[in-house]
mmCIF entry with sequence, helices, sheets and N, C-alpha, C, O atoms, coordinates in Angstrom:
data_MODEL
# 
_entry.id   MODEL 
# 
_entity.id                         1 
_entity.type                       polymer 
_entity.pdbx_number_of_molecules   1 
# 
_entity_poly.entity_id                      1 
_entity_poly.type                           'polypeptide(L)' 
_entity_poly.nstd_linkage                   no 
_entity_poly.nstd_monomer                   no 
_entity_poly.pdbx_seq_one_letter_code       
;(UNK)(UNK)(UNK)(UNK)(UNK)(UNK)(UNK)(UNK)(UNK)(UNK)(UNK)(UNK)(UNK)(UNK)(UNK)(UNK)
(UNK)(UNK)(UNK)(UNK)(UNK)(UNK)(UNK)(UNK)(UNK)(UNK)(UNK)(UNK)(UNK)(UNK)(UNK)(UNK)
(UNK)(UNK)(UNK)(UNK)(UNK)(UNK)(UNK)(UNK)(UNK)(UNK)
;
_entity_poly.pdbx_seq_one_letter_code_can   XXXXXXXXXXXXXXXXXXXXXXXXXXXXXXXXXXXXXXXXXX 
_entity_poly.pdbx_strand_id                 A 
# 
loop_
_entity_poly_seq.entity_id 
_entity_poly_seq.num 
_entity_poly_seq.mon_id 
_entity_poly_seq.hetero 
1 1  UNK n 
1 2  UNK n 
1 3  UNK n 
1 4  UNK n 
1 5  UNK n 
1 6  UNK n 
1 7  UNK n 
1 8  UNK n 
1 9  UNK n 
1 10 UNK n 
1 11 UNK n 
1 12 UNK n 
1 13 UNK n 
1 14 UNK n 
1 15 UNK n 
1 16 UNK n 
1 17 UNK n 
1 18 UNK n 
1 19 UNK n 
1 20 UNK n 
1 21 UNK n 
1 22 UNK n 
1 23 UNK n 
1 24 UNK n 
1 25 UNK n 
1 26 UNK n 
1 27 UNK n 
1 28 UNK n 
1 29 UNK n 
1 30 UNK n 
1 31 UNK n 
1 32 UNK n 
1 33 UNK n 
1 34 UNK n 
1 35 UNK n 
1 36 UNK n 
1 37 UNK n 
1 38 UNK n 
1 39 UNK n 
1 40 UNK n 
1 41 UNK n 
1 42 UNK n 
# 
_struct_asym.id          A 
_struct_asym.entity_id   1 
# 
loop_
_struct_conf.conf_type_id 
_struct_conf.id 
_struct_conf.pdbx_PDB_helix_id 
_struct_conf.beg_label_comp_id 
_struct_conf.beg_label_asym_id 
_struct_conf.beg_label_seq_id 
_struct_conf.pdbx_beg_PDB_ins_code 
_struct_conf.end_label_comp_id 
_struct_conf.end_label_asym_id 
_struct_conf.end_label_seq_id 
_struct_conf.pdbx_end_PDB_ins_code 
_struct_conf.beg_auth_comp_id 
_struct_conf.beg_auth_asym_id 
_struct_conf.beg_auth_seq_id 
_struct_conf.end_auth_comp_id 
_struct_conf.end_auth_asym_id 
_struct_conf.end_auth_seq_id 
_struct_conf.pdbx_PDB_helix_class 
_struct_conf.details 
_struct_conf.pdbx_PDB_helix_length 
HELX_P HELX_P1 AA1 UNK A 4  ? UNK A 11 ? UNK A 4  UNK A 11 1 ? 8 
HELX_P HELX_P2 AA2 UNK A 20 ? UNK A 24 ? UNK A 20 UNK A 24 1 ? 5 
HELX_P HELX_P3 AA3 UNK A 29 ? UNK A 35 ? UNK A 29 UNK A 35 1 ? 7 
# 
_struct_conf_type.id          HELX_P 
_struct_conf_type.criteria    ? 
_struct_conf_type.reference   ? 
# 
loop_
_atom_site.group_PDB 
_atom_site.id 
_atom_site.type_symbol 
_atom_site.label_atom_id 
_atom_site.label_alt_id 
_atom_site.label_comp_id 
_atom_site.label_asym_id 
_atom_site.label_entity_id 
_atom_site.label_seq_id 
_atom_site.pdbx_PDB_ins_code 
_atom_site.Cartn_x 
_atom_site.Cartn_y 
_atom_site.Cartn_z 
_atom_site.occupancy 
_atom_site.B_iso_or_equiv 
_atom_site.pdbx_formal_charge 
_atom_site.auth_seq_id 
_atom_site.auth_comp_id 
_atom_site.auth_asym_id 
_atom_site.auth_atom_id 
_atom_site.pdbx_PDB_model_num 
ATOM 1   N N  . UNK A 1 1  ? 82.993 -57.791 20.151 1.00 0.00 ? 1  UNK A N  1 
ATOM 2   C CA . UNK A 1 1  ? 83.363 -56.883 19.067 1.00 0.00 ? 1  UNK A CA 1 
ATOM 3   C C  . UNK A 1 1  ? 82.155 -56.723 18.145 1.00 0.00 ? 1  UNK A C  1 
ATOM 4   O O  . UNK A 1 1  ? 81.632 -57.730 17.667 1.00 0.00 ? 1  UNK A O  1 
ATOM 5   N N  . UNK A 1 2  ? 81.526 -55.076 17.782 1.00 0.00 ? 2  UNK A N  1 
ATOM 6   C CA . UNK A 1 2  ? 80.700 -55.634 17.268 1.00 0.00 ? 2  UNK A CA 1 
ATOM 7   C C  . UNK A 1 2  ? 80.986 -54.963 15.797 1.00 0.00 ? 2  UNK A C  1 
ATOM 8   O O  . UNK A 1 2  ? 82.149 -54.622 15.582 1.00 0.00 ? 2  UNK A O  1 
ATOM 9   N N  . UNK A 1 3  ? 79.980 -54.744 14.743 1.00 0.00 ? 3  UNK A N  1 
ATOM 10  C CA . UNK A 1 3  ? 80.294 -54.843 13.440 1.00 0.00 ? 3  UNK A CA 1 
ATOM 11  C C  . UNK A 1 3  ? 81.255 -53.748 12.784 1.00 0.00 ? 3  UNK A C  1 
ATOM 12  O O  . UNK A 1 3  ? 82.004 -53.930 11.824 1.00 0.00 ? 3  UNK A O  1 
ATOM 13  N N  . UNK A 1 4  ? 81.012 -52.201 13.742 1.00 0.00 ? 4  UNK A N  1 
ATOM 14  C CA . UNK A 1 4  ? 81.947 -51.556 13.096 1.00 0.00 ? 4  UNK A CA 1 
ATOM 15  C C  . UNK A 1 4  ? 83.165 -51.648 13.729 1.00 0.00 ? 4  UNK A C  1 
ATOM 16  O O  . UNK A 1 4  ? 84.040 -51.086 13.070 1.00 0.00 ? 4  UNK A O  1 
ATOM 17  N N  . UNK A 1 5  ? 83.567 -52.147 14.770 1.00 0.00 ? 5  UNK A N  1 
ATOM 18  C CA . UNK A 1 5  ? 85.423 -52.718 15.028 1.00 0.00 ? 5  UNK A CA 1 
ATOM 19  C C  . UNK A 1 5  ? 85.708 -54.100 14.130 1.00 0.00 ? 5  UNK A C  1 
ATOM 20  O O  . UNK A 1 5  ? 86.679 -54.843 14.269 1.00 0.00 ? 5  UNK A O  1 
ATOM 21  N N  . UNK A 1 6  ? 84.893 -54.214 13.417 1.00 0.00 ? 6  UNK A N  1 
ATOM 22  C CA . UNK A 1 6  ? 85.447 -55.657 12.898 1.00 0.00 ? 6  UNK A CA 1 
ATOM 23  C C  . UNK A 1 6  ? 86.029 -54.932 11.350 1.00 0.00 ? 6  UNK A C  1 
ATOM 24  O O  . UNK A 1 6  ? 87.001 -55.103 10.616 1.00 0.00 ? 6  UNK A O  1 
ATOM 25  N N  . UNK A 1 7  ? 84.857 -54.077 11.367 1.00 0.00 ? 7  UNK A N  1 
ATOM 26  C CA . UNK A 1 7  ? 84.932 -53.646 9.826  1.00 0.00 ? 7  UNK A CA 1 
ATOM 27  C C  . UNK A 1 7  ? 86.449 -53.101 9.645  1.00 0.00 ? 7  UNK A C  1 
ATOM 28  O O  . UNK A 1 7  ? 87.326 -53.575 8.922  1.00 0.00 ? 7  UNK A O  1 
ATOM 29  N N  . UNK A 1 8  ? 86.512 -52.028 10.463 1.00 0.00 ? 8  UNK A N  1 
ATOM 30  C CA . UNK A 1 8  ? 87.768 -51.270 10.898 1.00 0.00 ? 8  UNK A CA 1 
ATOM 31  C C  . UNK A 1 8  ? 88.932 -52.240 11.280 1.00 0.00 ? 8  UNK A C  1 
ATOM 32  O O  . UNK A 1 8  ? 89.896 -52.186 10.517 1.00 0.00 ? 8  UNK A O  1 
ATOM 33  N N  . UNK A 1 9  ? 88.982 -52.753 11.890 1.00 0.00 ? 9  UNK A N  1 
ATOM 34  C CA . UNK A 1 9  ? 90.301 -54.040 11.889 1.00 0.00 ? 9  UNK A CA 1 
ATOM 35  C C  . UNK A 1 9  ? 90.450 -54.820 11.113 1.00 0.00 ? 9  UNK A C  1 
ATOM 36  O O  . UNK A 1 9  ? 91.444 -55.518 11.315 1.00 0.00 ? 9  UNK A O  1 
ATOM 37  N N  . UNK A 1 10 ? 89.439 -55.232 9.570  1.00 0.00 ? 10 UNK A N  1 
ATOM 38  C CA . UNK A 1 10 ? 89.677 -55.872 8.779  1.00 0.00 ? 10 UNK A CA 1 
ATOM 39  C C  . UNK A 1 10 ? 90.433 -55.010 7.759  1.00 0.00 ? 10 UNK A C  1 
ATOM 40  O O  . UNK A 1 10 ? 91.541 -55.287 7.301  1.00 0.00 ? 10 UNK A O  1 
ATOM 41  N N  . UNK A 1 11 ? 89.548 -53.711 7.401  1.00 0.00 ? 11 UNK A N  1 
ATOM 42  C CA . UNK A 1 11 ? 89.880 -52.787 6.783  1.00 0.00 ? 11 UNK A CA 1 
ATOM 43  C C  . UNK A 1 11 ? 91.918 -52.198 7.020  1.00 0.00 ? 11 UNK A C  1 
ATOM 44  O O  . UNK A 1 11 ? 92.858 -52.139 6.227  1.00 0.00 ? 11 UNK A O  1 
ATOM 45  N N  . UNK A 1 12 ? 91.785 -51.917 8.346  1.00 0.00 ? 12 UNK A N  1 
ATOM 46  C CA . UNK A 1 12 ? 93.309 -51.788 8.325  1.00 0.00 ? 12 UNK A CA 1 
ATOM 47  C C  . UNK A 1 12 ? 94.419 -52.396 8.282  1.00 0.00 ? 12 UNK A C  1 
ATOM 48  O O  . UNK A 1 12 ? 95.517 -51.887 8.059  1.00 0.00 ? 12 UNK A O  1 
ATOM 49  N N  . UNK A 1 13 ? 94.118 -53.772 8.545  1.00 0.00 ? 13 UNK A N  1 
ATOM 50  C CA . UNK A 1 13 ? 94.726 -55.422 8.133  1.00 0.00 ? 13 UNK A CA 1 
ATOM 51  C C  . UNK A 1 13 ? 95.529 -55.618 6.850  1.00 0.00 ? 13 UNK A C  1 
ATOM 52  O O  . UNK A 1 13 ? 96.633 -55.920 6.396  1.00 0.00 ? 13 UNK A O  1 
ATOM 53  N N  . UNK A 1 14 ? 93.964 -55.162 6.474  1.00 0.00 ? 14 UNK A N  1 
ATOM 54  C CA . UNK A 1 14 ? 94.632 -55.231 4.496  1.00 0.00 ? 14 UNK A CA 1 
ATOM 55  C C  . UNK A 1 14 ? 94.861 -53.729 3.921  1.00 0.00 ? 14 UNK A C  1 
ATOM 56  O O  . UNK A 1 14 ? 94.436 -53.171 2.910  1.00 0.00 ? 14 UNK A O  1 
ATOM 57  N N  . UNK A 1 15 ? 95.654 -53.328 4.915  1.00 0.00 ? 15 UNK A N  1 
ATOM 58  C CA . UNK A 1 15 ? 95.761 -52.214 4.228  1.00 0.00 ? 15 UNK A CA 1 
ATOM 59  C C  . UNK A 1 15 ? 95.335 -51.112 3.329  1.00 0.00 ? 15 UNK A C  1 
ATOM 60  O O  . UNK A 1 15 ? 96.179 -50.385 2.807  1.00 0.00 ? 15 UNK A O  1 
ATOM 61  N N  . UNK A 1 16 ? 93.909 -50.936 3.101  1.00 0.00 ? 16 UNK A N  1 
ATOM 62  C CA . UNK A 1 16 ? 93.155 -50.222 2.632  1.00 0.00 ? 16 UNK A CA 1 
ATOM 63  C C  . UNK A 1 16 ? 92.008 -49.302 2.558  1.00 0.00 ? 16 UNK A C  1 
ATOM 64  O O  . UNK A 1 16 ? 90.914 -49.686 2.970  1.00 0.00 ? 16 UNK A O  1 
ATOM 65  N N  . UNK A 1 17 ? 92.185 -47.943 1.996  1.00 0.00 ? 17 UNK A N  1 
ATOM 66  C CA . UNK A 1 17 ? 91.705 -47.058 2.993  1.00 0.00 ? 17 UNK A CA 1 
ATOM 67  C C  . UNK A 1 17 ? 90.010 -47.111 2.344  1.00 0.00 ? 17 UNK A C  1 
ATOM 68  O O  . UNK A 1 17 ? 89.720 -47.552 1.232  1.00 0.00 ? 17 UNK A O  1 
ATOM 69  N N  . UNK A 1 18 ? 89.021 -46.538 3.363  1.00 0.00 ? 18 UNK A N  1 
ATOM 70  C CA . UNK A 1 18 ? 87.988 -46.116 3.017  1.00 0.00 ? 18 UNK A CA 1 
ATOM 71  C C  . UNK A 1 18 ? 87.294 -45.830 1.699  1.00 0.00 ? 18 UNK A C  1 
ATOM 72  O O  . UNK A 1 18 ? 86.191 -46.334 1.489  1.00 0.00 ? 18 UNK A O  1 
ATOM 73  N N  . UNK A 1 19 ? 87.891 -45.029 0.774  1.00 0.00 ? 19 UNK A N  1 
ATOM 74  C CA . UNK A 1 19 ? 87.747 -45.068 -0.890 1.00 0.00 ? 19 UNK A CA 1 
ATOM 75  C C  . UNK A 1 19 ? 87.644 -46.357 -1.841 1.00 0.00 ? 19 UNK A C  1 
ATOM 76  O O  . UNK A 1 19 ? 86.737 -46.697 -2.600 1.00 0.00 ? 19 UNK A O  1 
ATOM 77  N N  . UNK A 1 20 ? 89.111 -47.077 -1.491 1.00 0.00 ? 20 UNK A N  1 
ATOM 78  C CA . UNK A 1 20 ? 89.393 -48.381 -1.898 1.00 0.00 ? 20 UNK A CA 1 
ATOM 79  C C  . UNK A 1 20 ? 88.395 -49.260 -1.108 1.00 0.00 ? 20 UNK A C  1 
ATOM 80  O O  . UNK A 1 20 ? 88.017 -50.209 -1.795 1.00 0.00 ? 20 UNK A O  1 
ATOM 81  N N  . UNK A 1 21 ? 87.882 -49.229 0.069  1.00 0.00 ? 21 UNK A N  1 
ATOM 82  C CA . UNK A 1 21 ? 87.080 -50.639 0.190  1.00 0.00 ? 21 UNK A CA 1 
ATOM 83  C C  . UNK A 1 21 ? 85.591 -50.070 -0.209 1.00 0.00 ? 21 UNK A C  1 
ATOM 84  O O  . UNK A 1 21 ? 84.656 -50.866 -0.297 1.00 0.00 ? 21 UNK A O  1 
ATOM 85  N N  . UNK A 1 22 ? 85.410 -48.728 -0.438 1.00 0.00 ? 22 UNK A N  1 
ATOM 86  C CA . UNK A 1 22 ? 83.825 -48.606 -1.001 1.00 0.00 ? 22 UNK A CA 1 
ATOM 87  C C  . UNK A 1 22 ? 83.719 -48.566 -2.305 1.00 0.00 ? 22 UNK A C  1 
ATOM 88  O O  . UNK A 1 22 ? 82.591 -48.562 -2.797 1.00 0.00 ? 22 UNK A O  1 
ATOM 89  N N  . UNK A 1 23 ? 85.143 -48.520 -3.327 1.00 0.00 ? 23 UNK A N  1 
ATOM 90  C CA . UNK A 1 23 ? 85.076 -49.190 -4.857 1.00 0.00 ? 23 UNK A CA 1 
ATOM 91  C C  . UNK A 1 23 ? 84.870 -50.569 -4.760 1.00 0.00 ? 23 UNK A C  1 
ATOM 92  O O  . UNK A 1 23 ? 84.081 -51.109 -5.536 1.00 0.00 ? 23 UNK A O  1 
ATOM 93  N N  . UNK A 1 24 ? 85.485 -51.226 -3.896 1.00 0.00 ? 24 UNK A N  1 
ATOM 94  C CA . UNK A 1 24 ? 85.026 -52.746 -3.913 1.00 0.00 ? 24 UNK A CA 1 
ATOM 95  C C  . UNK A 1 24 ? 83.656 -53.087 -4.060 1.00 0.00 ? 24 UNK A C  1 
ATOM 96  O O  . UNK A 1 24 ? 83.050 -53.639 -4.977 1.00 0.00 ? 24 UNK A O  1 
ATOM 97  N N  . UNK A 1 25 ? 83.318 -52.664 -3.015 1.00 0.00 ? 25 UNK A N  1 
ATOM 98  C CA . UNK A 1 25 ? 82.218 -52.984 -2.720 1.00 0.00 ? 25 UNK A CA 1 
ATOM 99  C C  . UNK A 1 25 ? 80.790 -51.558 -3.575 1.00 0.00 ? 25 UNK A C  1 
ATOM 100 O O  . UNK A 1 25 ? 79.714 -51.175 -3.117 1.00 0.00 ? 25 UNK A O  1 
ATOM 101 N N  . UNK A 1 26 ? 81.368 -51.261 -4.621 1.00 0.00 ? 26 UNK A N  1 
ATOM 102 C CA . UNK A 1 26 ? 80.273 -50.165 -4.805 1.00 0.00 ? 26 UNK A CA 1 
ATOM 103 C C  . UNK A 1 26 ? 79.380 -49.636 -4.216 1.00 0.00 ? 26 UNK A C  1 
ATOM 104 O O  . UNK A 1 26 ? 78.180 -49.804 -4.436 1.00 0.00 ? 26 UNK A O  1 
ATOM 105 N N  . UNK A 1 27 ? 80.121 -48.581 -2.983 1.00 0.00 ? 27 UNK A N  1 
ATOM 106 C CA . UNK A 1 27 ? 78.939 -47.800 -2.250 1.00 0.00 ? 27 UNK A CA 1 
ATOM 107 C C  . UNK A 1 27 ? 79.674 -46.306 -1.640 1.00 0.00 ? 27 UNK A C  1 
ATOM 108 O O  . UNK A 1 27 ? 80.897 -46.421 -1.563 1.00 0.00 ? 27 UNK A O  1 
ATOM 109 N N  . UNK A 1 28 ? 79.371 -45.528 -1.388 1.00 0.00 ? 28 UNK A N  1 
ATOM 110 C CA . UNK A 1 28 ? 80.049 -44.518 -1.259 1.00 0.00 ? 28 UNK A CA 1 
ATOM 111 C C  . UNK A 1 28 ? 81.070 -44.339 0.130  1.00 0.00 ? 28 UNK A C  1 
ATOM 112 O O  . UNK A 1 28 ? 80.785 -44.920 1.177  1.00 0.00 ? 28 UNK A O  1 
ATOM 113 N N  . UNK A 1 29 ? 82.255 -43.489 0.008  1.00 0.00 ? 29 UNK A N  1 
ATOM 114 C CA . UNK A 1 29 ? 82.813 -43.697 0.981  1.00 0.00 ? 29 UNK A CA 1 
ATOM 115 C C  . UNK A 1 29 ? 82.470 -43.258 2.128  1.00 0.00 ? 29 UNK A C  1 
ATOM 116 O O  . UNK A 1 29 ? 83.224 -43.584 3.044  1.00 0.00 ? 29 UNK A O  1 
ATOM 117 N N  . UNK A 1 30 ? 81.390 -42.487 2.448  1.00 0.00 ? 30 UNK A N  1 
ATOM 118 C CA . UNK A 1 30 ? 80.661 -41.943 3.158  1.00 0.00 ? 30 UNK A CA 1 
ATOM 119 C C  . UNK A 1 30 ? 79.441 -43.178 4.220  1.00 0.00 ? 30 UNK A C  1 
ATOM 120 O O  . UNK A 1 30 ? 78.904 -43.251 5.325  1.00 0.00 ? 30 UNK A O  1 
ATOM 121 N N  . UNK A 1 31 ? 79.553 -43.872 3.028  1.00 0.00 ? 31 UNK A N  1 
ATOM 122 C CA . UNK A 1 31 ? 78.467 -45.231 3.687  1.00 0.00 ? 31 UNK A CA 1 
ATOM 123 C C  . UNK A 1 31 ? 79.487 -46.129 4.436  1.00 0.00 ? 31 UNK A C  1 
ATOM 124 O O  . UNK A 1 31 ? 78.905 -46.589 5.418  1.00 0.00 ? 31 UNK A O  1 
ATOM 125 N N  . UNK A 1 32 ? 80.514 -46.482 4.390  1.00 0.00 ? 32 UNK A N  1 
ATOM 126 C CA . UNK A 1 32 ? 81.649 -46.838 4.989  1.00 0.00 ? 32 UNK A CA 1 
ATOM 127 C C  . UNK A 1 32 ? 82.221 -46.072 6.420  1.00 0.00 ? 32 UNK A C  1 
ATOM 128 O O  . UNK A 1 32 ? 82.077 -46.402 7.598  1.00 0.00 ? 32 UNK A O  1 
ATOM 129 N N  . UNK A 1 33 ? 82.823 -45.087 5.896  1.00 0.00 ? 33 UNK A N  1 
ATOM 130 C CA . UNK A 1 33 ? 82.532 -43.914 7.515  1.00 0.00 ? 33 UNK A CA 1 
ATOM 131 C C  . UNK A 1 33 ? 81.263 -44.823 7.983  1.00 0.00 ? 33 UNK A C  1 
ATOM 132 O O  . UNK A 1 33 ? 81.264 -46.025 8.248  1.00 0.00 ? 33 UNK A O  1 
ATOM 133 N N  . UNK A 1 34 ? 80.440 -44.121 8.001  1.00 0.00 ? 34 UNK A N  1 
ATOM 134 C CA . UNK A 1 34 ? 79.003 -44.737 9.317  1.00 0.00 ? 34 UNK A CA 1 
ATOM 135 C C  . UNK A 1 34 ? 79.073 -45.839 9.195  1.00 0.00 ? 34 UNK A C  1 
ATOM 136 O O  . UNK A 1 34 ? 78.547 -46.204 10.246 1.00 0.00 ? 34 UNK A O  1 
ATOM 137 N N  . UNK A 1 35 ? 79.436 -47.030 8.495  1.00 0.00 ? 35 UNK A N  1 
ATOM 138 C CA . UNK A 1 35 ? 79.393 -48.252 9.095  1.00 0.00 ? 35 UNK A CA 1 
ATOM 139 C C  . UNK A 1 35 ? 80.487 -48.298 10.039 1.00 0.00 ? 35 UNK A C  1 
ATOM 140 O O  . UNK A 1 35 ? 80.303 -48.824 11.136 1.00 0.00 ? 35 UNK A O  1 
ATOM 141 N N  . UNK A 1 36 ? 81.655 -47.780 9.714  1.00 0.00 ? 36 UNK A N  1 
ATOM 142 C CA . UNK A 1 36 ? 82.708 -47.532 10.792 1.00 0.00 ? 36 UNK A CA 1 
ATOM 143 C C  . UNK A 1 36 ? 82.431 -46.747 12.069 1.00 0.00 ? 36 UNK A C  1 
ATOM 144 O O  . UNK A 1 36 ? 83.200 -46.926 13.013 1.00 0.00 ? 36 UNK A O  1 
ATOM 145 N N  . UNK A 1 37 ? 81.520 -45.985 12.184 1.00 0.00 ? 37 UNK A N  1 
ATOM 146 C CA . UNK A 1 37 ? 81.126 -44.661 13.051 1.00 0.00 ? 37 UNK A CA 1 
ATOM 147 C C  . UNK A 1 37 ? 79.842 -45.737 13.757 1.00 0.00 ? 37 UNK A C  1 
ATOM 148 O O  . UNK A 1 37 ? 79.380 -45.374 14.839 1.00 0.00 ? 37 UNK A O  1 
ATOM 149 N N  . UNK A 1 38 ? 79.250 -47.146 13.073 1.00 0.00 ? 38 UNK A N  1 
ATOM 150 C CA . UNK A 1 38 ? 78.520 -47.029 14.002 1.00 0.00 ? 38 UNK A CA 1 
ATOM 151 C C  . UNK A 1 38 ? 76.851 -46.730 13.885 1.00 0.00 ? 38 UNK A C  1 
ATOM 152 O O  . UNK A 1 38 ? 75.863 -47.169 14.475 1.00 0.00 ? 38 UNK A O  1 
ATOM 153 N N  . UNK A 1 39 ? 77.116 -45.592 12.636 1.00 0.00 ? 39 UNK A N  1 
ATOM 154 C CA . UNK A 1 39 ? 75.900 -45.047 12.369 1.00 0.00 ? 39 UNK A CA 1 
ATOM 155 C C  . UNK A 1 39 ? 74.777 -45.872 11.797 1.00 0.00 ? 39 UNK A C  1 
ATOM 156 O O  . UNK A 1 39 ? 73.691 -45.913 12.375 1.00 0.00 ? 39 UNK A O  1 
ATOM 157 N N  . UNK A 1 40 ? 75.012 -46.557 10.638 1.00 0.00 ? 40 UNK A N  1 
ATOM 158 C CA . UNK A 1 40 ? 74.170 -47.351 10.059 1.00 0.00 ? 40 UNK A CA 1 
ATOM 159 C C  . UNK A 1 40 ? 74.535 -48.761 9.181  1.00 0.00 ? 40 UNK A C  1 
ATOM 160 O O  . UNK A 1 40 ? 75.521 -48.701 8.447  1.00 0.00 ? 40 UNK A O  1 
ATOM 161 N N  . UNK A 1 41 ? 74.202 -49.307 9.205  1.00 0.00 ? 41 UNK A N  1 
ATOM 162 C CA . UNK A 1 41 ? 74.707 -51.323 8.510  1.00 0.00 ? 41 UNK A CA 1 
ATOM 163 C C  . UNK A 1 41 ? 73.607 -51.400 7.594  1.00 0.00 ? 41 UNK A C  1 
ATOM 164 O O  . UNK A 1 41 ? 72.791 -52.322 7.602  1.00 0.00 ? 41 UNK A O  1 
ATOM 165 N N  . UNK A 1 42 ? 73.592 -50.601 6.944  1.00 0.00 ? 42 UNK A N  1 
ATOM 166 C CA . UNK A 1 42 ? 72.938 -50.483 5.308  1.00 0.00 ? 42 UNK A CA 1 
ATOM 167 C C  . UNK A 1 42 ? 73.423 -49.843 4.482  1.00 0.00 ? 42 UNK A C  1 
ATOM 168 O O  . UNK A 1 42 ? 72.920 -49.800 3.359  1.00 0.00 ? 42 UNK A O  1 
# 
């Protein structure tokens, strides 16, 4: 499994969508997509 199925199965675990885990973590929800997509882990 690599980082973006983990992200994505943690993410839907706890019930919370894309918006809510990039306020957590202050970064846009867009940077989330591509870590989910795969695209980029920065």
């Amino acid at each position: 499994m690599n980082f973006s199925e983990k992200l994505i199965r943690l993410r839907k675990r706890e019930g919370i969508s894309q918006e809510e885990l990039a306020s957590y973590l202050e970064v846009s929800r867009q940077a989330v997509s591509r870590w989910e997509q795969g695209v980029s882990h920065s």
